[in-house]
N, C-alpha and C positions, 0 to 999 in steps of 0.2 A: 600575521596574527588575525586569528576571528574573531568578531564581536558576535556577540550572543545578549540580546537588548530587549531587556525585560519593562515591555509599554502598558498601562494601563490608559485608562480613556482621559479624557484633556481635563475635566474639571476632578479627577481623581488630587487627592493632597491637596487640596488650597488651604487646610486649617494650618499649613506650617507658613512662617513669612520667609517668602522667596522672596532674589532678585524680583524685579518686575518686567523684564525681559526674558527671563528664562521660560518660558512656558515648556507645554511638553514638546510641539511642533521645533521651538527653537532649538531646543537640547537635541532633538533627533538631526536635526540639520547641522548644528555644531559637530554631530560625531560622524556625520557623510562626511563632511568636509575635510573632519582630520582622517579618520581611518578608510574613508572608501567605498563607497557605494556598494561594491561587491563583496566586503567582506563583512558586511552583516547582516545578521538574521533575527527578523525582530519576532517574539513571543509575545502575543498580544492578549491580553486576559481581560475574557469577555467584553471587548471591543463593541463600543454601539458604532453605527454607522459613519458618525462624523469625523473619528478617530480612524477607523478601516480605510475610507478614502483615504486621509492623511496620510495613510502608508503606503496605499496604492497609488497614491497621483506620485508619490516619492520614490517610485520603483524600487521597494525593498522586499526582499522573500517575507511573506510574513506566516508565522506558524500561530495559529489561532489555536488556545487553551482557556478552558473555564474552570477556574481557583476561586476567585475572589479573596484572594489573601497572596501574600506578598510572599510568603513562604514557598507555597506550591509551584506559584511561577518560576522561582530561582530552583527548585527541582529541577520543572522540565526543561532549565535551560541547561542544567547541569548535567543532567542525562543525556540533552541533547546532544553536547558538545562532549562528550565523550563517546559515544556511538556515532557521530559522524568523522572523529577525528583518530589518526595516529596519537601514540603517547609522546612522541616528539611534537606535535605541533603547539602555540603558544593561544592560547584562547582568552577571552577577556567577558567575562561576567560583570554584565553592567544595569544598573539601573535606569530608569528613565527621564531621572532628576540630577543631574552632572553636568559642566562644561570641561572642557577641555581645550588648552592651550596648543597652538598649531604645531608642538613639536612630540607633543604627547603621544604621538605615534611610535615614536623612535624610541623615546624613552621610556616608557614601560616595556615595550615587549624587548631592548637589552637588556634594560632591567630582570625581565626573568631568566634569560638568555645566558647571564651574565652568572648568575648567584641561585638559581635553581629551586627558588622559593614563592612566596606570593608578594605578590607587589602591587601597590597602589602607589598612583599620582598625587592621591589626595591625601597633604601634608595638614589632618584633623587639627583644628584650634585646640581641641580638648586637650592635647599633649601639651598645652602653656597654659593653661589654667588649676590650678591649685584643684585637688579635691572639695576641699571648705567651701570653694566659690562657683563651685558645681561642675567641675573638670572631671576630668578623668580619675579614677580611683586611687593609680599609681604615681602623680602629678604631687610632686611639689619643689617648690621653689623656683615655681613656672616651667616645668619643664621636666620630661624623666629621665629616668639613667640608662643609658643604651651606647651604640657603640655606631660610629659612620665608617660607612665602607664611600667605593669611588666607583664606577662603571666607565666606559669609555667619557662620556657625553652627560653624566651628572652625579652630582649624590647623596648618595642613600641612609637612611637612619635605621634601624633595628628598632620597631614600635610595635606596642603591646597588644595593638588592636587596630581595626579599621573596618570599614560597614561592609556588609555582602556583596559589594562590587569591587571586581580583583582580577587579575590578571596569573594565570599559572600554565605549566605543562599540563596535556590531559594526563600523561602518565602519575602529575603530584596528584591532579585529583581522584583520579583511580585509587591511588595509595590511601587516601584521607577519605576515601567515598562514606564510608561508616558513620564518621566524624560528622562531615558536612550534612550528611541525613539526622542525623541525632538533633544538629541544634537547626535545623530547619524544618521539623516537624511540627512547632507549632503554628498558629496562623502569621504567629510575626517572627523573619529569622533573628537569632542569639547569634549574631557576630562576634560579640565579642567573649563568650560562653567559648565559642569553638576554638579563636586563637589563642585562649590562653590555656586552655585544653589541650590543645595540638604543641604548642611551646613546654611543657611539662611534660606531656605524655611520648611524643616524640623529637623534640630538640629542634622543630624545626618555627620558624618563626614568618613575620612580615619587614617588606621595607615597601617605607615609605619616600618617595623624591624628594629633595632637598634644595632650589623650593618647591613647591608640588604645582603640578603642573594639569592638575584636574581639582575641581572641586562640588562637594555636593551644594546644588546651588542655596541651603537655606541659609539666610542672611547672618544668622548669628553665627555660625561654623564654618564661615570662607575658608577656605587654604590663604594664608599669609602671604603676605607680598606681591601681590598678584593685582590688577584692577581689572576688577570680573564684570564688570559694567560694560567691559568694552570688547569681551570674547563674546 
C-alpha cells in the first residue's frame, strides 16, 4: 500500500483542539512507523522552511504544491497516485492530522483487498452521537443502521460518511475520478457530499474498522476505544 500524505506547514489547524502530542512532526512519524519510510510521498502545500527540513531530515519523497487550501492538495494527491500507480495497486489518501495504531497497516489495506470499496480506520464518533446533539445527520439512537461484514483480521461497518482520508484501489478512484473532482472543487473538500452521492448514484459505499484503528487526532472526535494518548 502507498501513502500519499497531504502536509501543510506546522502551525497550520491549531484553531481545532487537538491531542497535545499530535503535532504535525508526530503524526508524520506515527505513519513512518506504521506504514514505512518508503511507501510515502508527502504533498507539501506551500511548505515554509521549517516544515521542508521536517521532511527532509525525515528522508521522505516530498512533492512540493502551492494551493493553500486543503482541497487542491487532495487533488494533486489524487492525481498523483493514479498516474503513478496500476489500478490494482491499494493507495491511501491521508491527511496530516491522523494517528494510527501499529496494526493499521494490515488492516486497512485488507480491508480494501478484502471488499473492494473505500475504507477508513477511522471509526467517526459522529456515528454515536444523535443528530439533536450535533452527530451525524443519519444518527439516532446513538448509532446508525448499517450492516458489519468480517475481513481476515477485523471488522467492518458499512458507514455513511468519513473525512477525505481513505484508502481504495487506483482502478476505484479512476472509476469515481468525476465524483471525487466535483466535491473537491471547492477550497474545503465535501466528504461527505461525495459518499453519499457515490452510495445512491452508484451502490458503492464505505467501511469503517470495528474498533477503528486510526483517528483524526481532534479531541472531540477520537475513534472510540482506543487510548490515543499513548500512540
Amino acid at each position: 500500500m502507498k501513502i500519499y500524505y497531504r502536509l501543510s506547514n506546522k502551525n497550520a489547524g491549531i484553531s481545532k483542539l487537538k491531542l497535545p502530542h499530535a503535532t504535525k512532526e508526530h503524526c508524520l512519524n506515527n505513519c513512518i512507523n506504521v506504514f514505512g519510510r518508503d511507501s510515502i510521498t508527502v504533498i507539501g502545500d506551500n511548505l515554509n522552511q521549517e516544515t521542508e527540513q521536517m521532511v527532509k531530515d525525515l528522508r521522505l519523497n516530498l512533492i512540493k504544491v502551492k494551493n493553500s487550501s486543503g482541497a487542491g492538495t487532495f487533488r494533486d494527491a489524487l492525481n498523483l497516485a493514479i498516474r503513478q500507480n496500476t489500478d490494482e495497486e491499494v493507495v491511501y489518501l491521508l491527511e496530516d492530522d491522523f494517528l494510527h495504531t501499529p496494526n493499521a497497516n494490515k488492516i486497512i489495506e485488507e480491508g480494501v483487498k478484502t471488499f473492494n470499496m473505500y475504507v477508513t480506520g477511522y471509526d467517526h464518533l459522529d456515528k454515536y452521537i444523535n443528530k439533536d446533539f450535533g452527530g451525524n445527520p443519519f444518527i439516532e439512537d446513538g448509532g446508525e443502521v448499517t450492516r458489519v461484514v468480517k475481513s481476515e483480521s477485523s471488522h467492518w461497518k458499512i458507514t455513511n460518511s468519513t473525512v477525505m482520508s481513505f484508502a481504495a484501489t487506483v482502478g476505484r478512484l479512476k472509476k469515481d475520478k468525476e465524483l471525487l473532482d466535483k466535491f473537491s472543487s471547492s477550497p474545503i473538500t465535501d466528504s461527505f457530499g461525495f459518499f453519499l452521492t457515490l452510495a445512491r448514484e452508484k451502490g458503492i459505499g464505505c467501511l469503517s474498522s470495528i474498533p477503528g484503528v486510526s483517528t483524526h487526532v481532534e479531541k472531540n472526535w477520537l475513534s472510540p476505544l482506543v487510548d490515543w494518548t499513548k500512540i
